[in-house]
N, CA, C and O of each residue as an XYZ file, in Angstrom:
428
protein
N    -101.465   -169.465    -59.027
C    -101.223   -169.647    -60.438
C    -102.279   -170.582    -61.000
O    -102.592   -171.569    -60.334
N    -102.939   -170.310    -62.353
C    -103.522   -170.948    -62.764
C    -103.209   -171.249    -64.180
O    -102.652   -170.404    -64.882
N    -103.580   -172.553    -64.681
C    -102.693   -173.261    -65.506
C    -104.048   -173.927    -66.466
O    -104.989   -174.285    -65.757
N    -104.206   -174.090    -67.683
C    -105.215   -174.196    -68.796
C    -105.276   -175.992    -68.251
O    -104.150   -176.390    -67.953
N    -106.110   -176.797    -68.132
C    -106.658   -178.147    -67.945
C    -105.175   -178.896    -68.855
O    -104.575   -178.542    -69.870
N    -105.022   -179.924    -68.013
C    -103.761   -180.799    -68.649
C    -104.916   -181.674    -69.382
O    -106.138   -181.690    -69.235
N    -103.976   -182.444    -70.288
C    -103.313   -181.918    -71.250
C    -103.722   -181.323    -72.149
O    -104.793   -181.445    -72.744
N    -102.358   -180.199    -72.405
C    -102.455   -179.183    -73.780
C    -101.566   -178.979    -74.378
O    -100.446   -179.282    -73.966
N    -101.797   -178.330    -75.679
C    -100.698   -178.538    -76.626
C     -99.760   -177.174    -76.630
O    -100.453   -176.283    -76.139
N     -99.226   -176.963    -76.777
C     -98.743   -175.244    -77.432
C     -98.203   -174.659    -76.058
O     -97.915   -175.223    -75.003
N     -98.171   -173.352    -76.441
C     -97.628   -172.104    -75.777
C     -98.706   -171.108    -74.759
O     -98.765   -169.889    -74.913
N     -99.505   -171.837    -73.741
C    -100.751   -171.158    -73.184
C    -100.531   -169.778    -72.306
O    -101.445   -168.976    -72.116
N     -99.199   -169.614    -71.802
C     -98.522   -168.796    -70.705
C     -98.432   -167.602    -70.939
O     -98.623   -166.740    -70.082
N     -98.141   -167.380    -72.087
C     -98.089   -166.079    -72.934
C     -98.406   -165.628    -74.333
O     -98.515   -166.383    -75.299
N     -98.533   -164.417    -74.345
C     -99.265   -163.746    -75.439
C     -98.444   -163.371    -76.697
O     -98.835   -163.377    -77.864
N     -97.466   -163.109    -76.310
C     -95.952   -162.633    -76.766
C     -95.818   -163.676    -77.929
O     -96.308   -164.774    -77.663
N     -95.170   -163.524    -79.336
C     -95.205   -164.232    -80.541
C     -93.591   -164.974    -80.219
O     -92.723   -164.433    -79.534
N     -93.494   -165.967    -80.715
C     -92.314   -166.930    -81.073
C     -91.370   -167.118    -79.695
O     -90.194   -166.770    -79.591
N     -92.204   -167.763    -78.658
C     -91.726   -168.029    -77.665
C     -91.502   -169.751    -77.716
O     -92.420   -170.553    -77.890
N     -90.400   -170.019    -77.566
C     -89.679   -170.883    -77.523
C     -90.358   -172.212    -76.659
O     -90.818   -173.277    -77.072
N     -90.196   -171.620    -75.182
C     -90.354   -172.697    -74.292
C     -90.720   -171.867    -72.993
O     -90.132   -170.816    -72.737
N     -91.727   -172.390    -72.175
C     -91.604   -171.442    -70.640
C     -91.650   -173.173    -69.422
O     -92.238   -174.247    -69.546
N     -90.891   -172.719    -68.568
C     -91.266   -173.542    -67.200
C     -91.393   -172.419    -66.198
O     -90.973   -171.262    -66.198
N     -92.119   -173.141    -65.329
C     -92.596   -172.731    -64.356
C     -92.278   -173.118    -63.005
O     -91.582   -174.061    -63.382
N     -92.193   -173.194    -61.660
C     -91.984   -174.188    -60.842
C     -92.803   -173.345    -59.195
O     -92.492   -172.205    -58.850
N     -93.633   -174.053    -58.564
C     -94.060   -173.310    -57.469
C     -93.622   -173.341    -56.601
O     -93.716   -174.546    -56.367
N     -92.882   -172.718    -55.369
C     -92.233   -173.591    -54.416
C     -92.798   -172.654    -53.311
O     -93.249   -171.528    -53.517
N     -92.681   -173.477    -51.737
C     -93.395   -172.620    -50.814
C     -91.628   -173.374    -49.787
O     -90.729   -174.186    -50.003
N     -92.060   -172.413    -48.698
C     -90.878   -172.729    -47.859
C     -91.983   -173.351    -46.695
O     -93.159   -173.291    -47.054
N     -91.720   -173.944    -45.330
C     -92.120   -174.587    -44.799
C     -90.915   -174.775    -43.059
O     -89.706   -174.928    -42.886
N     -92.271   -174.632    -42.018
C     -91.700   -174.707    -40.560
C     -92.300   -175.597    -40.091
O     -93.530   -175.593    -40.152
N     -91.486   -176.800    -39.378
C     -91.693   -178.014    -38.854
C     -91.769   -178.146    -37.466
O     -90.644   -177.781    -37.125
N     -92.306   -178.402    -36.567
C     -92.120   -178.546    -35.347
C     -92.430   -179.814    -34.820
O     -93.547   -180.277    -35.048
N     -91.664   -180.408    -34.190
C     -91.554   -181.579    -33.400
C     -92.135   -182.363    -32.692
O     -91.238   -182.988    -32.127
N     -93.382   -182.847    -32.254
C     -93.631   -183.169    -31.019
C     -92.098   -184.232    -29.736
O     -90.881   -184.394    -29.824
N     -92.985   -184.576    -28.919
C     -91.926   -184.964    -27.688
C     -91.203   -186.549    -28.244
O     -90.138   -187.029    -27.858
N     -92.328   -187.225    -29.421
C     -91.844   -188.675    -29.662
C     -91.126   -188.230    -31.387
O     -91.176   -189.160    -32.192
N     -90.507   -186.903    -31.900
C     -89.576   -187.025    -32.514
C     -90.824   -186.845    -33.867
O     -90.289   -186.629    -34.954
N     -91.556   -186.876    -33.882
C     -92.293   -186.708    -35.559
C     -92.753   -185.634    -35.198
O     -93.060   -185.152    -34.108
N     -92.775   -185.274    -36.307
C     -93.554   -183.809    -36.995
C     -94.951   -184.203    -36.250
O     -95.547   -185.281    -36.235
N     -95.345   -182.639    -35.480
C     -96.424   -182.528    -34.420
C     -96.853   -181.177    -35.564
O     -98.078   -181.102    -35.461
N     -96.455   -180.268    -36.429
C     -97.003   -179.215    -36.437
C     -96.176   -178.731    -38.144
O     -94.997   -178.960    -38.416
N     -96.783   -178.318    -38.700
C     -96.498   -177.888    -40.063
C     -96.832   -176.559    -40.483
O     -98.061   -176.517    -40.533
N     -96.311   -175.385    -40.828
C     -96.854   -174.170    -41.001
C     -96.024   -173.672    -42.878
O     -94.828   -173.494    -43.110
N     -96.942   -173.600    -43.653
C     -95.888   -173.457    -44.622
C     -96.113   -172.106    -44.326
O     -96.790   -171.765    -43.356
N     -95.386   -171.010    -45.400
C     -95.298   -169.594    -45.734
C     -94.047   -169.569    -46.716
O     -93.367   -170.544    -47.036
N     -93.814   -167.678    -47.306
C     -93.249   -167.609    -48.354
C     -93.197   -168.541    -49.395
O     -92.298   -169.352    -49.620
N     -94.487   -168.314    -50.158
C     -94.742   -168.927    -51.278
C     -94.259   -167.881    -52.772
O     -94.443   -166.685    -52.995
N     -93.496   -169.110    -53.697
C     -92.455   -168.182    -54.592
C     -92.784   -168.554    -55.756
O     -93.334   -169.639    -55.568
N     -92.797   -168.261    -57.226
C     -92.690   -168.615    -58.421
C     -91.648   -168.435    -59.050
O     -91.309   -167.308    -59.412
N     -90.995   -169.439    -59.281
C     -89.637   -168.878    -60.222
C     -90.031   -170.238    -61.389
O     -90.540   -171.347    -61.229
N     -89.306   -169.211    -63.040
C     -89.752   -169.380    -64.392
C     -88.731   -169.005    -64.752
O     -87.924   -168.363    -64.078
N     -88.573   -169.482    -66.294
C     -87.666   -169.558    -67.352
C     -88.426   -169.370    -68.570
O     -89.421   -170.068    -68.766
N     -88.087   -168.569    -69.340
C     -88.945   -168.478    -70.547
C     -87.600   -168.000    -72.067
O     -86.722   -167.140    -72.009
N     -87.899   -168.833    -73.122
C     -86.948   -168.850    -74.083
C     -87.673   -168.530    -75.396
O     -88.629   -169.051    -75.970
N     -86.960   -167.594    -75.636
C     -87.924   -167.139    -77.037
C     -86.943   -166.405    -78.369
O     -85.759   -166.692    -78.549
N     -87.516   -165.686    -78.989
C     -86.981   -164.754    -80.396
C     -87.969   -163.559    -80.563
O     -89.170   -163.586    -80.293
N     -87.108   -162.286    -81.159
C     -88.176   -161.548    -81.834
C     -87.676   -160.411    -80.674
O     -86.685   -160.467    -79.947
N     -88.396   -159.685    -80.736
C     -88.938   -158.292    -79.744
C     -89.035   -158.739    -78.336
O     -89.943   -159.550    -78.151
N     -88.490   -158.492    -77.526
C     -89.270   -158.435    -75.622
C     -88.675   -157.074    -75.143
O     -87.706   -156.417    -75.520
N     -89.837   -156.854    -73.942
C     -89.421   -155.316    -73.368
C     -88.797   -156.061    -72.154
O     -88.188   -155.284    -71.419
N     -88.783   -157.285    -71.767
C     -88.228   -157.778    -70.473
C     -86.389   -157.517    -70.298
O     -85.365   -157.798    -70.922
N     -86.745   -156.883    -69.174
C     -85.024   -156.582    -68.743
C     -84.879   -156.807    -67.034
O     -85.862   -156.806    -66.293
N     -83.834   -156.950    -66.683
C     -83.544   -157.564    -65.868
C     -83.882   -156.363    -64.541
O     -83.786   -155.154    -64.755
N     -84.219   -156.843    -63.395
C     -84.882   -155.878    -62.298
C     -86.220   -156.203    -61.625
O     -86.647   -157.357    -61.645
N     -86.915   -155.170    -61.008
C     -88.464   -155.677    -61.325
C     -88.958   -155.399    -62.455
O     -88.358   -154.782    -63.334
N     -90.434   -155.958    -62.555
C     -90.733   -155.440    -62.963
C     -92.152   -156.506    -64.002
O     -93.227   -156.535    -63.403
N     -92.138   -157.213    -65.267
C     -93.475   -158.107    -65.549
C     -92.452   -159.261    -65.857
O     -91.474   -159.278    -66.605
N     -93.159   -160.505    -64.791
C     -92.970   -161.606    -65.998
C     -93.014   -161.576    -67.358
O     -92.060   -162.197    -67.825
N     -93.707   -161.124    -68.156
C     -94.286   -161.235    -69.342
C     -95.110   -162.303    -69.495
O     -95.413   -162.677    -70.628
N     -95.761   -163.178    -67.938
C     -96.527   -164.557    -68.229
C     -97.784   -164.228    -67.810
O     -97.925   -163.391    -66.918
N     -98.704   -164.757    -68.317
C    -100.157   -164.361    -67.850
C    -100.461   -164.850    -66.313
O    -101.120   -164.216    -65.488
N     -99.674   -166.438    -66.069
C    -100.223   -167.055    -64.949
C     -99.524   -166.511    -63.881
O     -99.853   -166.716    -62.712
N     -98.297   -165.625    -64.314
C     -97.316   -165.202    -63.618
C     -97.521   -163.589    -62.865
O     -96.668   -162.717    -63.025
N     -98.663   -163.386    -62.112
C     -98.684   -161.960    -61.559
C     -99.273   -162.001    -60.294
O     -99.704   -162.937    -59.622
N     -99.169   -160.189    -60.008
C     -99.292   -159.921    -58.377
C     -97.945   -159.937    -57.894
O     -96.870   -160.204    -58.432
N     -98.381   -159.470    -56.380
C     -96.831   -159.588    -55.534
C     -95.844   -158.147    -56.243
O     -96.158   -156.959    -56.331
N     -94.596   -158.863    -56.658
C     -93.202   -158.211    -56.654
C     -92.871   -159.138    -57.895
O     -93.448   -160.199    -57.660
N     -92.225   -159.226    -59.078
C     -91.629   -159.770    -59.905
C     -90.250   -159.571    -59.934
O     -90.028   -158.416    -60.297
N     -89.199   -160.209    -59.704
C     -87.858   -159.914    -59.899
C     -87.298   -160.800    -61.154
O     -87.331   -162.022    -61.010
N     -86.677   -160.150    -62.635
C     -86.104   -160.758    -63.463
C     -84.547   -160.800    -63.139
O     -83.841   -159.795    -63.220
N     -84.094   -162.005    -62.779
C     -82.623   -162.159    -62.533
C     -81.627   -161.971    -63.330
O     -80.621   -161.297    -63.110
N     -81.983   -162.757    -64.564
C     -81.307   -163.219    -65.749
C     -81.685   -162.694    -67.126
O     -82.595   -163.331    -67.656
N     -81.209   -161.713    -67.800
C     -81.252   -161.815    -69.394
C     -80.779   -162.212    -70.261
O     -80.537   -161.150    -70.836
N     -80.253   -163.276    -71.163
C     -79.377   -163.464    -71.779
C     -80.167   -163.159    -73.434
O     -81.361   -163.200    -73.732
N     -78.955   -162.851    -74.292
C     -79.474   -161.952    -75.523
C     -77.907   -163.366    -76.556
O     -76.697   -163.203    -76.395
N     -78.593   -164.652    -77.560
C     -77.391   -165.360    -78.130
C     -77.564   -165.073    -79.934
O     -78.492   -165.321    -80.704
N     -76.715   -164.679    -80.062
C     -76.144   -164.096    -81.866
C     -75.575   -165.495    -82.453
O     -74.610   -166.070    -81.950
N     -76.143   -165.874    -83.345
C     -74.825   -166.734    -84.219
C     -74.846   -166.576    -85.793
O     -75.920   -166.170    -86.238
N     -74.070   -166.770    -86.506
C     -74.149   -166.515    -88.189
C     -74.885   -167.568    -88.703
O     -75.240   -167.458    -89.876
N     -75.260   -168.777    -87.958
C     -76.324   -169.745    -88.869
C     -77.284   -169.960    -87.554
O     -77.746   -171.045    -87.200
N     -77.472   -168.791    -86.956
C     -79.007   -169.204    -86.042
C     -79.756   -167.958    -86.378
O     -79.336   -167.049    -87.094
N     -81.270   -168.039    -85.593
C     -81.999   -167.365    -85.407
C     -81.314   -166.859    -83.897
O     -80.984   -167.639    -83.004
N     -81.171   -165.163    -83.839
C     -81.249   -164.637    -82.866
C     -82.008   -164.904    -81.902
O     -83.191   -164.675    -82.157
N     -81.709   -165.482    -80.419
C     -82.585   -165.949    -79.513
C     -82.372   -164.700    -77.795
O     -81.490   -163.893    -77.498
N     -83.445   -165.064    -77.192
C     -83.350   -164.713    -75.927
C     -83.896   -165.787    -75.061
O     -84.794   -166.583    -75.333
N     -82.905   -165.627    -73.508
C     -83.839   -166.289    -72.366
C     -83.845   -165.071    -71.350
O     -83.315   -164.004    -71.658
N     -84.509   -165.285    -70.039
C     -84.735   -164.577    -68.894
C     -85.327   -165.933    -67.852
O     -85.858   -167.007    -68.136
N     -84.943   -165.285    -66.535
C     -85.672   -166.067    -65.734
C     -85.599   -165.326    -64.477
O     -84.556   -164.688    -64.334
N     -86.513   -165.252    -63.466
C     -86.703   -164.657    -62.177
C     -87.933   -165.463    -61.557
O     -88.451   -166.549    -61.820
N     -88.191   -164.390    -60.557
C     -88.638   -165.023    -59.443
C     -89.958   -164.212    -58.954
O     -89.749   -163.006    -58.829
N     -91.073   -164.577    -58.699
C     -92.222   -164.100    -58.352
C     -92.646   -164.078    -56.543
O     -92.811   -165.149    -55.960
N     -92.773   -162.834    -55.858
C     -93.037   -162.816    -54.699
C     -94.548   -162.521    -54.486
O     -94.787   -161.320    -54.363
N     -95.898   -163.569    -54.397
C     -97.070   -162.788    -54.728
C     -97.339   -162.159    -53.095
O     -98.210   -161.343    -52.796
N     -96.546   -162.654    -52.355
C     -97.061   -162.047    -50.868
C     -96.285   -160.193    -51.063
O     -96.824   -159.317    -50.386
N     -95.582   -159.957    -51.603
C     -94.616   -159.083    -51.638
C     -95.457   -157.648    -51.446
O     -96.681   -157.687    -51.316
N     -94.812   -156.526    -51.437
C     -95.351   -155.133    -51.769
C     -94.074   -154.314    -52.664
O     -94.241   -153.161    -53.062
């Protein structure tokens, strides 16, 4: 993932109009092995994951399944959207969130 030079102002992640808010978070999983005096002798990470949240208004083709983040920094791999939520109120602006999970090792 690549991310525009800190600090910046605005909405850099996506292209998509009246997006709210996006996070991001990178996480890798990780195998430890021991040596004989009890500390970590050996470190191997793997399954490296992206999971995001993105909150917005307006139009999105994002639905829940595989299929696009809708984030620029967010591709490759397998994309899985977990979550759609679609909130109505009589004194709001119609909003949406989504959030899933990015497999770039995936097929």
């Amino acid at each position: 993932m690549s991310v525009p030079s800190l600090p910046y102002f605005g909405i850099q992640n996506s292209s998509a109009s009246l997006i709210e808010s996006i996070k991001i978070s990178n996480k890798i999983e990780k195998k430890e092995l021991k040596g004989s005096g009890g500390d970590v002798a050996k470190v191997q990470p793997y399954n490296p994951t992206t999971e995001f949240t993105v909150k917005g208004h307006g139009a999105t083709t994002v639905v829940p399944g595989t299929g696009s983040s809708g984030l620029t920094s967010v591709t490759g791999g397998v994309t899985l959207i977990e979550m759609f939520d679609l909130e109505e109120g009589n004194e709001a602006w119609a909003s949406w969130s989504y959030n899933g999970i990015n497999y770039p090792n995936a097929a």
